[in-house]
MARDO-714846 format. One line per 10 residues: number of its first residue (from 0); their letters; for each residue x, y, z of C-alpha. Coordinates in nm, 3 decimals. Layout:
REM MARDO-714846
NUM) A) X Y Z  ... .
***
This chain:
REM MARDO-714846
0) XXXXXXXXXX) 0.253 0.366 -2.966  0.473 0.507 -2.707  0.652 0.216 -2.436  0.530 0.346 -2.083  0.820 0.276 -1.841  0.787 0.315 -1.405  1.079 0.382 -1.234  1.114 0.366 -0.838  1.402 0.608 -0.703  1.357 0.832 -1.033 .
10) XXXXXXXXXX) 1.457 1.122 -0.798  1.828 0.973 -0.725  2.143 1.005 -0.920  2.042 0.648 -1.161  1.638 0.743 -1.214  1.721 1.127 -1.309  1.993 0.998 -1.594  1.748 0.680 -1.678  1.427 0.909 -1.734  1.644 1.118 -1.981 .
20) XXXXXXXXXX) 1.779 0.863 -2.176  1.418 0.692 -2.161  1.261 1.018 -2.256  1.525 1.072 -2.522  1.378 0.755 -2.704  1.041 0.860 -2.669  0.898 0.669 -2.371  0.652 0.794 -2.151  0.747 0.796 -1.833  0.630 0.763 -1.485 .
30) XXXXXXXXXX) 0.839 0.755 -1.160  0.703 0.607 -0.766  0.799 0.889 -0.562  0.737 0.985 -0.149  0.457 1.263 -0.110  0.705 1.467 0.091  0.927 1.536 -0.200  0.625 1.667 -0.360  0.601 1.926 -0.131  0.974 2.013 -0.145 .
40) XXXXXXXXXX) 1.038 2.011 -0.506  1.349 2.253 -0.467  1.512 2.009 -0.250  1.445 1.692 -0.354  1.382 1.689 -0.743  1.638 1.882 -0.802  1.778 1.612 -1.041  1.484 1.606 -1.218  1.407 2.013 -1.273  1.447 1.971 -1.686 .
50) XXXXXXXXXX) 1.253 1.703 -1.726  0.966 1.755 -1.480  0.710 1.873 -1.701  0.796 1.535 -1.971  0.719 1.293 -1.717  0.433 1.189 -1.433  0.537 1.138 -1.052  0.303 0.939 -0.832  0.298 1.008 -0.471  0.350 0.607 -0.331 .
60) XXXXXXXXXX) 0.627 0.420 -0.126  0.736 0.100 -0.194  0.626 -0.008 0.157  0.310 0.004 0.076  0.228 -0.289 -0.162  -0.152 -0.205 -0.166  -0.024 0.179 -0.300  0.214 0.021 -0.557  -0.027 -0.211 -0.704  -0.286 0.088 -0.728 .
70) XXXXXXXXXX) 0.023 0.228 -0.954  0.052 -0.059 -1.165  -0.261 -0.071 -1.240  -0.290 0.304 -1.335  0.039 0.303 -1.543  0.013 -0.017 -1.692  0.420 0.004 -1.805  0.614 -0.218 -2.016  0.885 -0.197 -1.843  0.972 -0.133 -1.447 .
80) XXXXXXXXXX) 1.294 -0.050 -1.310  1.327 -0.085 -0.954  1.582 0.184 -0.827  1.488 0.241 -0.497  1.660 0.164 -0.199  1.831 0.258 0.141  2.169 0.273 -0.090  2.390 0.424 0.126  2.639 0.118 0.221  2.756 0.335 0.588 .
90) XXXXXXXXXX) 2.447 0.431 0.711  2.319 0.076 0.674  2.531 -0.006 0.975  2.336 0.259 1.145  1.988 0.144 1.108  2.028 -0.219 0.968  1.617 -0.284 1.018  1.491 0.001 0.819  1.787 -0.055 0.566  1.648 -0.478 0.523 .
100) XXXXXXXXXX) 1.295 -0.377 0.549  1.248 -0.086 0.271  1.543 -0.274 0.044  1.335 -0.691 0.072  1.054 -0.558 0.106  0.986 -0.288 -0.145  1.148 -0.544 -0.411  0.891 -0.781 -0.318  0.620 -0.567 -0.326  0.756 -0.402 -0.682 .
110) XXXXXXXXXX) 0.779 -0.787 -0.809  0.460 -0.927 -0.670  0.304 -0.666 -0.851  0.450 -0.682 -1.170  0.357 -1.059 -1.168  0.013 -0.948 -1.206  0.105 -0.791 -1.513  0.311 -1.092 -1.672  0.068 -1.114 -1.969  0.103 -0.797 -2.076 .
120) XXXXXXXXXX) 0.482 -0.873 -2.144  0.545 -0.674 -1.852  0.935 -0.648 -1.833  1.134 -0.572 -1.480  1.472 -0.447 -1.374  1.649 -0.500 -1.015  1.943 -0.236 -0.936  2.117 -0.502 -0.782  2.487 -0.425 -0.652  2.874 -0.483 -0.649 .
130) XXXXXXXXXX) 2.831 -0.482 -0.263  2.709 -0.818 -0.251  3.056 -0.966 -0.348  3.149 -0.811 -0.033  3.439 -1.030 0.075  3.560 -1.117 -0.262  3.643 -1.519 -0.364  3.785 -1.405 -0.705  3.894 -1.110 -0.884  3.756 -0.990 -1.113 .
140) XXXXXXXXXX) 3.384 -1.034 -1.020  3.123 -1.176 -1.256  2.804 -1.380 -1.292  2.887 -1.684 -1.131  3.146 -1.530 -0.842  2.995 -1.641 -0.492  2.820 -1.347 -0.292  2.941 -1.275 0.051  2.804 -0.935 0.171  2.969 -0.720 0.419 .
150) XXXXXXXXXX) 2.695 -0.529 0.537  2.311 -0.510 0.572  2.304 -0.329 0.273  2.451 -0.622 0.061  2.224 -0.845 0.207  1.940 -0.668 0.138  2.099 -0.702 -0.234  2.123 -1.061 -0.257  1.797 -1.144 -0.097  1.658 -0.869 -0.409 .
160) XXXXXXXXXX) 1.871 -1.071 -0.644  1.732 -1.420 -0.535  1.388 -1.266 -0.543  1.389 -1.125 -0.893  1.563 -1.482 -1.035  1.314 -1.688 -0.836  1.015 -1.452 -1.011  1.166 -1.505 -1.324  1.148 -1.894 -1.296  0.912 -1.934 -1.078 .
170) XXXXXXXXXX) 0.648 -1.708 -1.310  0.835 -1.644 -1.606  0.849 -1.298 -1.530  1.095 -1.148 -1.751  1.301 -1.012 -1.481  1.699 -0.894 -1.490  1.931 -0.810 -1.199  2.199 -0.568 -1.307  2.496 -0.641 -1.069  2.587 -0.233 -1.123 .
180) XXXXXXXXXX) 3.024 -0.198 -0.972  3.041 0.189 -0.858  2.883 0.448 -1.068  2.907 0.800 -1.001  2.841 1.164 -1.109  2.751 1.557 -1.065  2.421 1.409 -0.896  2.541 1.163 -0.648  2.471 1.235 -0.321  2.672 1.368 -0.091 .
190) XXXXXXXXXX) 2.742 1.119 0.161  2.906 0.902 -0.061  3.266 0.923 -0.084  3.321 1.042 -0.398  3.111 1.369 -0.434  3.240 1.417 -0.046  3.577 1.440 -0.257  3.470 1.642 -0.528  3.292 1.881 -0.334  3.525 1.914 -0.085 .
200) XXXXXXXXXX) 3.801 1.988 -0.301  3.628 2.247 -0.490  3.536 2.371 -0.152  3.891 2.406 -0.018  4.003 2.582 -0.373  3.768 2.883 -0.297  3.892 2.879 0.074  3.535 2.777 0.246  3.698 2.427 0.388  3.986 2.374 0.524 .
210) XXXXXXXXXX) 4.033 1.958 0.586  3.873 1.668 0.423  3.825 1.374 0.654  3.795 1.035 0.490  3.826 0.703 0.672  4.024 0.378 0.494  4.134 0.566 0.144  4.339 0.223 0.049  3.966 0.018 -0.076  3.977 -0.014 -0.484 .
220) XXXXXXXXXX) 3.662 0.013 -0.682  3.544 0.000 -1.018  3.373 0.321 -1.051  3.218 0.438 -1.387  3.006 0.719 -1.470  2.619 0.658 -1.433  2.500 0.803 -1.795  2.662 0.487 -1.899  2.538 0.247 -1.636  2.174 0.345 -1.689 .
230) XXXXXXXXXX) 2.215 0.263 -2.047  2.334 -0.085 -1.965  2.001 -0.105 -1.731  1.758 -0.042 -2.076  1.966 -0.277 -2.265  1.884 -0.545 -2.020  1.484 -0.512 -2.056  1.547 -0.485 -2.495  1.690 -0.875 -2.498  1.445 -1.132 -2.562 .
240) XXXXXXXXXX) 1.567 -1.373 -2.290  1.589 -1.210 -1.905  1.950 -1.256 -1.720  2.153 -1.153 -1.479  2.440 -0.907 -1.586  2.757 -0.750 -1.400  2.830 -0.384 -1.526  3.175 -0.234 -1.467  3.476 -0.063 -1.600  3.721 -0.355 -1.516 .
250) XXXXXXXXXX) 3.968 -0.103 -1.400  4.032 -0.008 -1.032  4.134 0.265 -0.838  4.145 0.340 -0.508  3.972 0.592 -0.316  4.312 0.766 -0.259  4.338 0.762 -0.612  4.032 0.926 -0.695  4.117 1.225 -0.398  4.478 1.272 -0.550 .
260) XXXXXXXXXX) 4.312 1.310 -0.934  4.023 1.529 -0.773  4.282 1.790 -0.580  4.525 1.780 -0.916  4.251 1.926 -1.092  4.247 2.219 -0.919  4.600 2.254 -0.876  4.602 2.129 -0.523  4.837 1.817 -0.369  4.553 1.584 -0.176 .
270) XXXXXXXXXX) 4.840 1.505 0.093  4.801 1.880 0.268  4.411 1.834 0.309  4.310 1.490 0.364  4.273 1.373 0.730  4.218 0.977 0.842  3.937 0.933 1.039  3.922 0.643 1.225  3.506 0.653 1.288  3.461 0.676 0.914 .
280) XXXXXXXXXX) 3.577 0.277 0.838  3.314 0.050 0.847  3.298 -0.230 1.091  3.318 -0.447 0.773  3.502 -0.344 0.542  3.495 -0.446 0.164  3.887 -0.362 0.018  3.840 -0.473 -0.369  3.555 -0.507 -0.663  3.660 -0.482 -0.966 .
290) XXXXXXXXXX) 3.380 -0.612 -1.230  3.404 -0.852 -1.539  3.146 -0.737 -1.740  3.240 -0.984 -2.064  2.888 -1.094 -2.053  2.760 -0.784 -2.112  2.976 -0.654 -2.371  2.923 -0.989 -2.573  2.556 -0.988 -2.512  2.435 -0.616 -2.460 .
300) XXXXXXXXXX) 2.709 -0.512 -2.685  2.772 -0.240 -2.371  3.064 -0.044 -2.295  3.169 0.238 -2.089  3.243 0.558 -2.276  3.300 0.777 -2.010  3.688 0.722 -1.844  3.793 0.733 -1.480  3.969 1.076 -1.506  3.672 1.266 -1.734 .
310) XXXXXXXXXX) 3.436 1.149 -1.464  3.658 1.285 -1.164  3.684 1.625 -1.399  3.350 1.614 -1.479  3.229 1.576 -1.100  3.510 1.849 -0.960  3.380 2.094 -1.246  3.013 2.080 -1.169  3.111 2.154 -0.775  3.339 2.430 -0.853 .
320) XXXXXX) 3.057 2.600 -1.051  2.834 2.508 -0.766  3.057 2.570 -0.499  2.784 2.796 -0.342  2.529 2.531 -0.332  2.722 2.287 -0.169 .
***
């Protein structure tokens, strides 16, 4: 009998490369999804266009709690992995209450809900985030580092973290926080730094941009490609015991970095295009993360596959044959 999985944000970057890899081991799969991108399919499941007749999308938010739990009981999955979130770090200095609100909320709502489930083994996933380091007390990062979030964002992470552990021992949910360092790829979205980069430097190689403005290009992250961070995230929900587990490269780079490897790749110098932008550093910013994933490599037996460079390449590559679209 086929495992039913429900995924919330199937339509970003993580839930597109998560319902392959679940579909590619024969689950059956469902994603939570806003009735508007139902009614712009070209636009907004555009990450899901080869898969979309393999799995089932239910119109829902995960504000509504009385619409999720309506879901739950129609699915009935196995396993849930919550995705879905206001996950862009800068704009959640914009609107902090919308940003807290969907982020503790919706987890609430997706956990109280799966609690209803707990005897039917029911098994839950919480994208949690590198973000709620923030303002680091050790590097590298791992499970027992002390959170200190730099933005509303992060704290909407940590209150999602303490939710899902207190679930777990509260109702023996078996519930699992991946603490996921930066993950990137063709499908991330374009207000985050590093597909501006990519797509901007493809752009400028065919001559339709002229200037890439980035704000503080010194921060270091551990990015990593997101095919191998969603694999990580079903690993998690296969152990018999539920934990908490920090998924990263353990290299960094900084953002400069991954501009100067984006422009070599297209036989540009990143110096002659790049402007500093003052308006573009956050208010708080967050310089280093750099993850210790030990406990997932011992545990999960996980590993990244996918290196720094081939996933700079492999972003700059999609844009350049996409340059039009972008």
């Amino acid at each position: 009998m086929k495992k039913v999985a429900l995924i919330t944000g199937i339509t970003g970057q993580d839930g597109s490369y998560l319902s392959e890899l679940l579909l590619s081991k024969g689950y059956e799969v469902h994603g939570i999804v806003r009735r508007v991108a139902l009614e712009n399919e070209t636009r907004r499941l555009w990450r899901l266009r080869k898969i979309l007749d393999d799995i089932t999308l239910h119109p829902g938010s995960v504000d509504s709690y009385a619409r999720l739990f309506n879901i739950f009981q129609k699915v009935k999955p196995d396993e849930v992995y919550h995705l879905s979130a206001q996950s862009y770090v800068g704009y959640s200095f914009e609107d902090e209450f919308s940003t807290l609100n969907t982020n503790i909320n919706g987890t609430h709502y997706m956990l109280s809900s799966a609690k209803e489930f707990i005897d039917k083994n029911i098994r839950f996933y919480f994208a949690a985030s590198s973000e709620m380091f923030g303002k680091v007390h050790e590097t590298p990062q791992n499970e027992n580092t002390v959170f200190h979030p730099r933005s509303s964002y992060g704290i909407s992470k940590v209150t999602g973290y303490y939710l899902t552990k207190n679930y777990r021992e509260a109702y023996k949910l078996h519930a699992s926080n991946g603490i996921l360092f930066n993950h990137e790829s063709p499908r991330r979205g374009f207000e985050f730094v590093t597909r501006k980069i990519s797509s901007s430097a493809a752009r400028i190689k065919k001559g339709l941009q002229k200037k890439l403005k980035l704000g503080n290009i010194k921060s270091m992250r551990d990015w990593g490609h997101a095919k191998d961070y969603v694999e990580a995230m079903w690993m998690m929900l296969q152990q018999n015991k539920p934990g908490d587990y920090v998924i990263g490269s353990g290299n960094k780079y900084s953002v400069e970095d991954f501009a100067k490897k984006a422009f070599e790749h297209v036989g540009l110098n990143y110096k002659d295009y790049i402007v500093l932008d003052k308006n573009l550093i956050r208010p708080a910013e967050v310089d280093v993360l750099i993850a210790d994933s030990s406990k997932a490599k011992k545990v999960l037996k996980w590993e990244p596959k996918i290196s720094f460079d081939d996933l700079v390449i492999d972003m700059v590559e999609h844009d350049l044959k996409n340059v039009d679209q972008i």
